[in-house]
C-alpha positions in Angstrom: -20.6 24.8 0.5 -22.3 21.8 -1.6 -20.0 19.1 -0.6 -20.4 17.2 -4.2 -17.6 19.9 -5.1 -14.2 17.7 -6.2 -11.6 18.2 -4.2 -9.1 21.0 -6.0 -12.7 23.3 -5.6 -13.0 22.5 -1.9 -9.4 23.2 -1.6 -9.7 26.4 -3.1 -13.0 27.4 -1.5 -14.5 25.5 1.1 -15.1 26.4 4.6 -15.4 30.0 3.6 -18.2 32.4 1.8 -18.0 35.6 1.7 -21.3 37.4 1.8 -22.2 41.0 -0.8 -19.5 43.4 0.3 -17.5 40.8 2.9 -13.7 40.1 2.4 -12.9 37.5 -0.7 -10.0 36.0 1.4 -10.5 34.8 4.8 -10.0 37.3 7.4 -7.9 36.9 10.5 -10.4 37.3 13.6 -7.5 38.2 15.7 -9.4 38.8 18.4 -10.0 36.6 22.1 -13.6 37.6 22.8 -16.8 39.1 21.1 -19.3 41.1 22.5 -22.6 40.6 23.2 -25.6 42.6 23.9 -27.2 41.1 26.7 -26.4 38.6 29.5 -29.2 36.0 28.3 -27.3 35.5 24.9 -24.0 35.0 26.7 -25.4 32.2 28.5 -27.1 30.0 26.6 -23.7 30.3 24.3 -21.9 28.5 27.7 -24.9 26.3 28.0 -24.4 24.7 24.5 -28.1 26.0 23.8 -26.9 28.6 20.3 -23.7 28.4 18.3 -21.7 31.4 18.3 -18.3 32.9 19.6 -17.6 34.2 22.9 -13.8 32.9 23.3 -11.2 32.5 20.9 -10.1 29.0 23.0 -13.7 27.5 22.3 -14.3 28.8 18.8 -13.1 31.5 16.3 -14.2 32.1 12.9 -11.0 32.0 11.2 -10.4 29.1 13.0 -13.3 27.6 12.0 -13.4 28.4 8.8 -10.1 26.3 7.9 -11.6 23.3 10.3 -14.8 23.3 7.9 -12.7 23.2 5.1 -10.4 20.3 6.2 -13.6 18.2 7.3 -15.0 19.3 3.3 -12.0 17.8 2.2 -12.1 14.5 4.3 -16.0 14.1 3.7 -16.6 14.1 7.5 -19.5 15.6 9.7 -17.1 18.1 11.8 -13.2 19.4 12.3 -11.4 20.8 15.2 -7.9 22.6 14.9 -5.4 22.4 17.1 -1.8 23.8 17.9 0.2 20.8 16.1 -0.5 17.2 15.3 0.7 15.2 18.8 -2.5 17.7 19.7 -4.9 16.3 17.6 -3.6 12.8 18.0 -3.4 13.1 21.9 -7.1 15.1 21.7 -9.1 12.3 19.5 -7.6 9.5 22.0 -8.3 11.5 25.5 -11.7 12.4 23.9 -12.9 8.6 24.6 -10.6 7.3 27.1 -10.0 8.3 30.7 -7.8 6.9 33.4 -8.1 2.8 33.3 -9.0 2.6 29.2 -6.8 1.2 27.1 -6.1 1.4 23.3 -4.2 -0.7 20.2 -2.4 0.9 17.9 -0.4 -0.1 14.8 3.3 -0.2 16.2 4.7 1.4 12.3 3.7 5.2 13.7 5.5 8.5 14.7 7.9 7.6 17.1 6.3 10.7 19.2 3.5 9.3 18.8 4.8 6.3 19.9 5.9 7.6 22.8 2.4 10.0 23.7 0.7 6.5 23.3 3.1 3.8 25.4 5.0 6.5 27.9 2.9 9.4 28.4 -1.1 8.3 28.0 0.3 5.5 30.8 0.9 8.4 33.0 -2.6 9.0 32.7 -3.8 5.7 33.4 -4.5 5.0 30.1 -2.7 1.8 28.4 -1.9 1.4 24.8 -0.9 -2.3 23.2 1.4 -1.9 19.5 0.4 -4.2 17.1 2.1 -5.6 13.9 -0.1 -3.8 11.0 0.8 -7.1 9.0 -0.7 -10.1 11.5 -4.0 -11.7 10.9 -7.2 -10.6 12.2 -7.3 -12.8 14.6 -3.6 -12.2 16.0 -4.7 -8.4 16.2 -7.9 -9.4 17.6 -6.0 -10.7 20.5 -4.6 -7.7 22.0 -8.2 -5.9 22.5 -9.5 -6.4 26.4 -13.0 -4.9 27.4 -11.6 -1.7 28.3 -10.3 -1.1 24.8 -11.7 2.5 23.3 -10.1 2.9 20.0 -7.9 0.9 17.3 -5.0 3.6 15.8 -3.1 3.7 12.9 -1.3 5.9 10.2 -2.3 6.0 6.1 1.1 6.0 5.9 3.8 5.3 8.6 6.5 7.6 9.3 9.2 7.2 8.6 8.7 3.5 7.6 6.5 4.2 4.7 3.8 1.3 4.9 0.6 1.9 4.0 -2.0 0.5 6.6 -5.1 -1.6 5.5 -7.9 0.3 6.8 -10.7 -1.7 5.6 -8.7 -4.3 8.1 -8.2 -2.2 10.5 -11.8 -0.8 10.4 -13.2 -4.8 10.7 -11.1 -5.3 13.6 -12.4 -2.2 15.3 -15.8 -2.3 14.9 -15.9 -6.0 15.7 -14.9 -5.3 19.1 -16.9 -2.1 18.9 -14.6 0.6 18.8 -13.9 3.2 16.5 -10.9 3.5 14.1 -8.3 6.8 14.2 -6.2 7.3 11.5 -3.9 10.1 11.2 -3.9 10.5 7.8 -1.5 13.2 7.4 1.0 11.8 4.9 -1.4 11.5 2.0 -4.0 14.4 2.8 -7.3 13.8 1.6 -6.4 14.5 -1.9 -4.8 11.3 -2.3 -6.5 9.3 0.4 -10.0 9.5 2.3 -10.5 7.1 5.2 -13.8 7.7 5.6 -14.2 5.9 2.7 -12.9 2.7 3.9 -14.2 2.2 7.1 -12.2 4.9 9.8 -14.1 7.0 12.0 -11.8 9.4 13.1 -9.1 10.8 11.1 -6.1 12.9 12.6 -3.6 15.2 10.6 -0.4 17.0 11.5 -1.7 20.1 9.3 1.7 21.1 9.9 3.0 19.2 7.4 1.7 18.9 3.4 -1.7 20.8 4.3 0.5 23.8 4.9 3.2 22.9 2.9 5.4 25.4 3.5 6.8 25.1 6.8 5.6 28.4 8.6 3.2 27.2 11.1 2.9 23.9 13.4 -1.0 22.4 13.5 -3.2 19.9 13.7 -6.4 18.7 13.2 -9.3 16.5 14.6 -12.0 15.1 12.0 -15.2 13.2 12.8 -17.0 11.1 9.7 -20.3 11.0 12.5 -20.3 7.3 11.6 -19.6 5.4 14.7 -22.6 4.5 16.9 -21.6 5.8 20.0 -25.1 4.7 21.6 -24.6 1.4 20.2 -21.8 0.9 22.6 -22.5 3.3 25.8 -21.1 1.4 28.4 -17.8 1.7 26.7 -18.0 5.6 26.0 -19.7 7.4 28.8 -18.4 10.2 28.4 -20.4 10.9 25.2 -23.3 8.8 26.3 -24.2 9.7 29.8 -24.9 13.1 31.3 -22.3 16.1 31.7 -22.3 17.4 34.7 -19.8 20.4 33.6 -22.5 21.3 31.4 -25.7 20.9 33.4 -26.6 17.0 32.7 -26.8 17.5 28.9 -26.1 14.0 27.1 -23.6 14.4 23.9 -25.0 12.0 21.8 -28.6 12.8 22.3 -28.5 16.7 22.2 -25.8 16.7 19.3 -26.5 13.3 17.5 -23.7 13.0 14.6 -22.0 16.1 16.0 -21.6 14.4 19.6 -18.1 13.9 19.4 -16.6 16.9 17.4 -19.5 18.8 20.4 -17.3 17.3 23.4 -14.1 17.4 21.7 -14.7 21.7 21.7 -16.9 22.3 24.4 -14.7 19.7 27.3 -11.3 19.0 26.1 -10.9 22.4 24.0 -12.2 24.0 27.1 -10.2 22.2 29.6 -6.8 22.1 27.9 -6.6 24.9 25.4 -4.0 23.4 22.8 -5.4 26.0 19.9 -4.2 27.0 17.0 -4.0 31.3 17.2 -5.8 33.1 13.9 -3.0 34.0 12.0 -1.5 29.9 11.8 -5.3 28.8 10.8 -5.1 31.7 7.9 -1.5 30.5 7.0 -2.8 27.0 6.7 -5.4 27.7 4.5 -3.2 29.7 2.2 -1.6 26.1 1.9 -4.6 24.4 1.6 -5.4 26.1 -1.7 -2.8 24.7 -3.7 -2.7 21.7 -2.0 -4.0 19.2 -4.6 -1.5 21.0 -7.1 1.4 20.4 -4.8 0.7 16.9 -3.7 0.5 15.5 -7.8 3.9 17.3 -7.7 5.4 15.5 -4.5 4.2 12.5 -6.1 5.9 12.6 -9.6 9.0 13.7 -8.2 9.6 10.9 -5.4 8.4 8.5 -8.4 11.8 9.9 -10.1 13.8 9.8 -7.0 12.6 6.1 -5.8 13.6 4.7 -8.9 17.1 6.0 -9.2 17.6 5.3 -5.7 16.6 1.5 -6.5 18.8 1.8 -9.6 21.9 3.3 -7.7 24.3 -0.1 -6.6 25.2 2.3 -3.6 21.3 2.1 -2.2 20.8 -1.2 -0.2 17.3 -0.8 0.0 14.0 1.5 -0.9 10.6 1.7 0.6 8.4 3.3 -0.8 4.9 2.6 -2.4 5.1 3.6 -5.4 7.5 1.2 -7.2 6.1 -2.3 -8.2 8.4 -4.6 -5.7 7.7 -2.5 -2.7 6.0 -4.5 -0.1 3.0 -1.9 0.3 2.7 -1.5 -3.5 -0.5 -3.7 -3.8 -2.3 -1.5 -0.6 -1.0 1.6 -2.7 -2.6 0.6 -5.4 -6.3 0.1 -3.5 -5.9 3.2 -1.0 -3.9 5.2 -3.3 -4.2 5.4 -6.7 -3.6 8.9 -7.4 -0.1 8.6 -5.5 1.0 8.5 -2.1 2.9 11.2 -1.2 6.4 12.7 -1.3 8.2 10.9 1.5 10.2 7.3 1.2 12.8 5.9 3.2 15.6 4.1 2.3 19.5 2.5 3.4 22.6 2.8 2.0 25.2 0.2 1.9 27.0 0.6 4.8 26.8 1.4 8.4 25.3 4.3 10.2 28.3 6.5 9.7 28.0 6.5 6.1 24.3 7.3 6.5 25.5 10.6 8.4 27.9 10.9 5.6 26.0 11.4 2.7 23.5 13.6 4.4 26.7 15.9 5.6 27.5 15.7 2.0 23.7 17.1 0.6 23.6 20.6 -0.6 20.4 21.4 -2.4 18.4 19.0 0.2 18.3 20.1 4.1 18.5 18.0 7.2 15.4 19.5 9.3 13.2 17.8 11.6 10.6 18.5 9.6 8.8 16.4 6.4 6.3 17.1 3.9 7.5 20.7 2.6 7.7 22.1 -1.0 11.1 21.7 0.2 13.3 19.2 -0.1 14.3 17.6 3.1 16.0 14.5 4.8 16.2 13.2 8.1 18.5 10.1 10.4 15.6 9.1 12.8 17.5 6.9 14.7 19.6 9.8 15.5 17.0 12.5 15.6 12.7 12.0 15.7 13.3 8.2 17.3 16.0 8.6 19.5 14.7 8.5 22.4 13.2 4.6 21.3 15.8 1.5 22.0 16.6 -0.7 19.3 14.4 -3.2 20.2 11.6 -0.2 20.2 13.3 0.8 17.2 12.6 -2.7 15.3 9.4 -2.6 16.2 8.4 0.6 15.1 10.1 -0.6 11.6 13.0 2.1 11.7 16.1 0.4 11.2 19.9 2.2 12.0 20.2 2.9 8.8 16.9 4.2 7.7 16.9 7.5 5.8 13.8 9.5 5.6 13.7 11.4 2.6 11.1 13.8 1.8 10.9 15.3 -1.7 9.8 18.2 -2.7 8.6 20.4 -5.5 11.7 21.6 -6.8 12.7 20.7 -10.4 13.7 16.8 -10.3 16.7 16.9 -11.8 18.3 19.3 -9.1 17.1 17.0 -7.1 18.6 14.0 -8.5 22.3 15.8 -9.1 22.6 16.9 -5.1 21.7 13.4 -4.1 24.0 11.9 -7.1 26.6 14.2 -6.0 26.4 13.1 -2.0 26.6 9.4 -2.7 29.8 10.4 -4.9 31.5 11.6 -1.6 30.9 8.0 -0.5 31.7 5.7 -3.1 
């Protein structure tokens, strides 16, 4: 697919061509294996010598399909899917660090991400610094050692809302010769492309606005081939330095660009098998095709919703990009200036109770543990994604008691506005 394509064609039809007589949607392989004819052709697939599909845990084409498609969209060299985002999050880390590494990551992320990152990738041997996104260069600077692998952030932090400065971010990494992750799921590439400014790696919880409509759980691991992995080999082995699980073979010089997304399948995907099955991939990419309508919806509609809020002498306080005071309305503007995304967070006057209280009182809009759905949706994190942070790891991670995450979706706006209108009645 001719990647000069804009973005609501990739969406549409990227990853995927049918050939004279094939099916015009994308068919679900649902199969675990594929035949071959003859022994030879079987193993130089294991050996990495051909491309083709032998196991649905290393590669299937409905699978793969949908990763092209994603890594079309991002502008990168390669895509992986996995079974949800902490996957792909946990997958692009673990696919450059081992057992004494450590990593820095912006400390305004998923608070289970927060917690894969500081609790569970030190169970590994692996340990992971948070960082204020806001401090100096040099502050940042301060928290890389010389067994640092990778700088981490989000587009935009959930549930806080701040948009991260990736050029920044990318400086800082690659001065101390590391690449940048950045899970961009909250904007999608329709409305932000990393690549662009700087990252190397981007992340997504497809899960989320890629699918849109909350029937399958996913992620996704994209490579931009950028990063100079031979430029800095004593830091990443692993892609640098024979494989002995596959017969000496060096990533970087048998795959080149393709050395990372290579390990990421043929070692990680192989060892720990956290894949998506057919039929999610094929309900993603139903998503994906209306994706870029979706998202210019999401957008207009928590434009209408953030300004009543900050109108409304009930609201103590709204975060979200998109209005002119907001504190990451200037980044917005540089990163983002087709819109952000659906999803703001905000505090009403009050205590925490009276948080609980209006979102008892909600009708139209449903408290899941979810986000990003043509639905809307609304969520206590202290209570529910973060509770199992203090409220000193709370603070840090910029989620406040009262914080509501609110996540708009493509309903008609005024609905919208008259169920929210109506709950902070029942608490006036």
């Amino acid at each position: 697919m001719d990647k000069q394509l804009k973005t609501a064609t990739l969406c549409v039809q990227a990853g995927y061509e049918p050939k004279n007589g094939e099916p015009r949607v994308l068919p679900i392989v649902q199969s675990t294996t594929f035949k071959y004819d003859n022994t030879e052709e079987m193993a130089d697939l294991f050996d990495l010598k051909k491309e083709g599909y032998f196991y649905t845990r290393l590669q299937n084409p409905t699978n793969d399909a949908v990763a092209r498609k994603i890594a079309a969209l991002e502008g990168g060299v390669g895509a992986m899917l996995t079974s949800s985002g902490q996957a792909a999050n946990f997958y692009a880390v673990f696919n450059i660090c081992e057992a004494g590494d450590h990593i820095v990551t912006s400390n305004e992320i998923y608070g289970g991400t927060y917690n894969l990152f500081g609790v569970t990738l030190k169970k590994l041997g692996i340990e992971c610094t948070f960082v204020n996104q806001d401090a100096s260069e040099e502050e940042i600077g301060r928290a890389f050692r010389p067994n640092t692998k990778a700088l981490f952030g989000e587009t935009i932090s959930n549930p806080g809302c701040k948009v991260l400065d990736i050029e920044k971010f990318a400086r800082i990494a690659h001065a101390h010769g590391v690449p940048l992750i950045v899970d961009n799921t909250f904007p999608t590439p329709v409305n932000c492309r990393p690549f662009e400014w700087g990252a190397d790696i981007v992340t997504h919880s497809t899960t989320k606005y890629m699918d849109g409509h909350a029937t399958q759980v996913g992620g996704c691991v994209v490579d931009s081939g950028n990063f100079d992995w031979d430029a800095h080999a004593d830091k990443f082995p692993g892609l640098c330095t024979p494989d002995a699980s596959y017969h000496g073979l060096t990533y970087t010089t048998a795959f080149g660009k393709m050395a990372y997304m290579t390990k990421l399948v043929a070692q990680l995907m192989r060892d720990l098998g956290s894949i998506p099955s057919p039929q999610n991939s094929f309900l993603l990419n139903l998503g994906l095709e209306t994706l870029h309508l979706r998202m210019s919806r999401h957008c207009e509609n928590a434009q209408r919703v953030a300004e009543f809020l900050q109108a409304d002498p009930r609201v103590a306080w709204v975060r979200y990009s998109g209005l002119p005071g907001d504190e990451s309305h200037a980044l917005a503007a540089k990163y983002l200036p087709s819109g952000s995304c659906g999803v703001m967070a905000f505090g009403l006057k009050g205590d925490r109770q009276t948080a609980i209280q209006f979102m008892d009182s909600l009708r139209l809009v449903a408290i899941v543990t979810h986000v990003a759905d043509a639905r809307t949706c609304v969520l206590h994190p202290a209570s529910h994604t973060h509770r199992q942070l203090s409220d000193e790891q709370l603070r840090e991670a910029g989620v406040a008691p009262d914080l509501i995450r609110l996540s708009v979706g493509i309903e008609d706006v005024e609905d919208i506005l008259d169920d929210i209108r109506q709950a902070l009645d029942k608490i006036a």
